[in-house]
C-alpha positions as CSV (number, residue, x, y, z in Angstrom):
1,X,44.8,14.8,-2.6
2,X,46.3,14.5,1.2
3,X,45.6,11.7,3.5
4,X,43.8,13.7,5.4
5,X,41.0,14.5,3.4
6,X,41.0,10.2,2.4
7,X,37.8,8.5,3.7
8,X,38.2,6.8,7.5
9,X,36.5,3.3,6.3
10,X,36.1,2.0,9.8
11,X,34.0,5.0,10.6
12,X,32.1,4.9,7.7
13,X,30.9,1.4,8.1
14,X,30.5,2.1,11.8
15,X,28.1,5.3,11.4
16,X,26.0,2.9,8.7
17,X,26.1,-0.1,10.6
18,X,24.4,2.2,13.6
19,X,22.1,3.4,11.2
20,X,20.5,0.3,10.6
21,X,20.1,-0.6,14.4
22,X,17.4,1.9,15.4
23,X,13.6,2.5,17.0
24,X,12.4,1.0,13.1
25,X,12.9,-2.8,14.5
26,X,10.3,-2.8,16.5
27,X,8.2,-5.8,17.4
28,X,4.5,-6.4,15.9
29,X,1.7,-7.7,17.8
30,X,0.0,-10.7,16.3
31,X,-3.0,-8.5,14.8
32,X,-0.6,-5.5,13.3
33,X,1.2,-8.6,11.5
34,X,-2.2,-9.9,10.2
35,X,-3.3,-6.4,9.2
36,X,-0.1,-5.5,7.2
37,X,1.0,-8.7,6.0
38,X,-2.2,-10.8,5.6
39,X,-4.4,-12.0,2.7
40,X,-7.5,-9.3,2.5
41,X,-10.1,-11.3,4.2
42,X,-13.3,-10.6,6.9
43,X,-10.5,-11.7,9.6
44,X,-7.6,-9.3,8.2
45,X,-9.9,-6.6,8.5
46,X,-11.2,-7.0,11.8
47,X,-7.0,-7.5,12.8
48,X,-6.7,-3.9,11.3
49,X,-9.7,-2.3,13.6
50,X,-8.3,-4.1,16.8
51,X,-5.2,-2.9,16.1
52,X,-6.3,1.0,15.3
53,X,-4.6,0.8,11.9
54,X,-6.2,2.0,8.6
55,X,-7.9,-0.7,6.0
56,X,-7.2,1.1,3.0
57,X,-4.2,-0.9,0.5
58,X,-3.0,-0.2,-2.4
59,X,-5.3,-1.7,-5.5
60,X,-8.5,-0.7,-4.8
61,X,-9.0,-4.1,-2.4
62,X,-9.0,-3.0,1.3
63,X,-8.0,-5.4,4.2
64,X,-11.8,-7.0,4.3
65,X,-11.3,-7.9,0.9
66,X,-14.2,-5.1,-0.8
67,X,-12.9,-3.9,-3.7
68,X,-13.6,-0.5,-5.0
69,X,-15.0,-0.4,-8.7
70,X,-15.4,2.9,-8.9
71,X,-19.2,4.9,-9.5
72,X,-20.3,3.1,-12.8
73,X,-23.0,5.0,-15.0
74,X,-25.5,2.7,-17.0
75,X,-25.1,4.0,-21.0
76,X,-29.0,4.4,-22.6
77,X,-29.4,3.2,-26.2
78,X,-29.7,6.4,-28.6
79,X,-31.4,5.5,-31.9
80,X,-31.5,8.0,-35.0
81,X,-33.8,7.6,-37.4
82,X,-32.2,8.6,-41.1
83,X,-35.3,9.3,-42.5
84,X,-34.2,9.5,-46.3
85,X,-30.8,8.3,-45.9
86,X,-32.1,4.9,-45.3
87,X,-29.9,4.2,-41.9
């Protein structure tokens, strides 16, 4: 292998140290912080609607704290008679 094709470590860092610094730092209002970061709770939710930002998390509990059960189907009792058999 040349030196040519060895890898220029000063630009390397330099292209992934400007990678980091970019438009993704940006500065949260006091309700997007409460919506992404707070407990779920009647206050966290309302955070999330003043600040136009889905409810829905991860875990079936949204940000007003409801959690989602699922539908649930009540099971009716089916009794055999044996007859003969005894059972």
């Amino acid at each position: 292998p040349s030196a040519a094709m060895a890898l220029d470590m000063d630009s390397f860092i330099e292209s992934e140290l400007s990678k980091d610094s970019g438009p993704k730092n940006k500065d949260l209002s006091a309700d997007e912080g409460m919506c992404r970061f707070g407990q779920p709770s009647e206050a966290t939710g309302q955070a999330c609607v003043r600040a136009n930002l889905s409810t829905k998390r991860q875990g079936g509990v949204d940000a007003f704290g409801t959690i989602d059960r699922g539908d649930y189907v009540k099971c009716k009792a089916y009794y055999v008679d044996g007859g003969d058999n005894g059972f």
